[in-house]
C-alpha positions in Angstrom: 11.9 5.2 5.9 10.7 2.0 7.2 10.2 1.2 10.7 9.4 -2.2 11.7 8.1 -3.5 15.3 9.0 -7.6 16.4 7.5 -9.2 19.4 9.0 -11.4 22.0 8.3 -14.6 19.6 10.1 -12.5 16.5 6.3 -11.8 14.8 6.6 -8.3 13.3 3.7 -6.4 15.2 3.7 -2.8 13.8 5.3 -1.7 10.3 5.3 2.3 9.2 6.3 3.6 6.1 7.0 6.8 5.2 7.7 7.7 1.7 8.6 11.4 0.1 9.1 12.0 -3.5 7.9 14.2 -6.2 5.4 13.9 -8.7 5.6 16.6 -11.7 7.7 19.2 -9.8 4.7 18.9 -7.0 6.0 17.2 -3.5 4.2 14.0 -2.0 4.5 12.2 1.2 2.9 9.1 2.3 2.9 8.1 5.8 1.4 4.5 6.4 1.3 2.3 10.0 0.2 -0.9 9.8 -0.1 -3.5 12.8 -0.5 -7.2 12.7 -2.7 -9.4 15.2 -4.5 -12.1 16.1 -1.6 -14.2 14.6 -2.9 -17.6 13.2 -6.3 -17.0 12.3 -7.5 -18.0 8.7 -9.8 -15.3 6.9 -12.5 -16.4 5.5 -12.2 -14.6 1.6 -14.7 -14.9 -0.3 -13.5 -13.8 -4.2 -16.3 -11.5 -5.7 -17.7 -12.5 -8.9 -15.5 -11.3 -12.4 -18.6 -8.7 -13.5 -17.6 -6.8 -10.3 -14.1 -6.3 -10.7 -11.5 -4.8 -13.0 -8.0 -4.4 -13.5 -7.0 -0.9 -13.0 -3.3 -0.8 -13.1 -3.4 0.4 -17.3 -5.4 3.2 -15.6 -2.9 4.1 -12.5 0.1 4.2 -14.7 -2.0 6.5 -17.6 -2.3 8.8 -14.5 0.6 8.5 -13.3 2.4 9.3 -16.3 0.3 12.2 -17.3 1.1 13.6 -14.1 4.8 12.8 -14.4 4.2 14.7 -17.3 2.7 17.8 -16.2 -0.4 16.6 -17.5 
């Protein structure tokens, strides 16, 4: 389910997600609320140097298939 929250100027304010599934016969549910302000601001983001990152999505999808399996 996805629930979603617009203001009087048609900004979405509040999202919530709820997700159920299962994972190698085991049940799983995520339940997630986000809300939005201070509309038109800029972040400052600062990207950190390459030595201090990775890419882990090979990893999450090893996992996730070894749990898929039974693993």
């Amino acid at each position: 389910d996805i629930d979603v929250w617009i203001d009087a100027q048609d900004r979405v304010r509040r999202m919530s997600v709820d997700i159920s599934g299962s994972i190698g016969g085991e049940q799983s549910r995520t339940q997630m609320t986000t809300d939005f302000v201070e509309f038109g601001r800029v972040p400052k983001i600062e990207i950190p140097p390459a030595d201090e990152v990775f890419n882990a999505t090979s990893e999450i999808e090893s996992q996730v298939q070894s749990a898929a399996e039974g693993g």
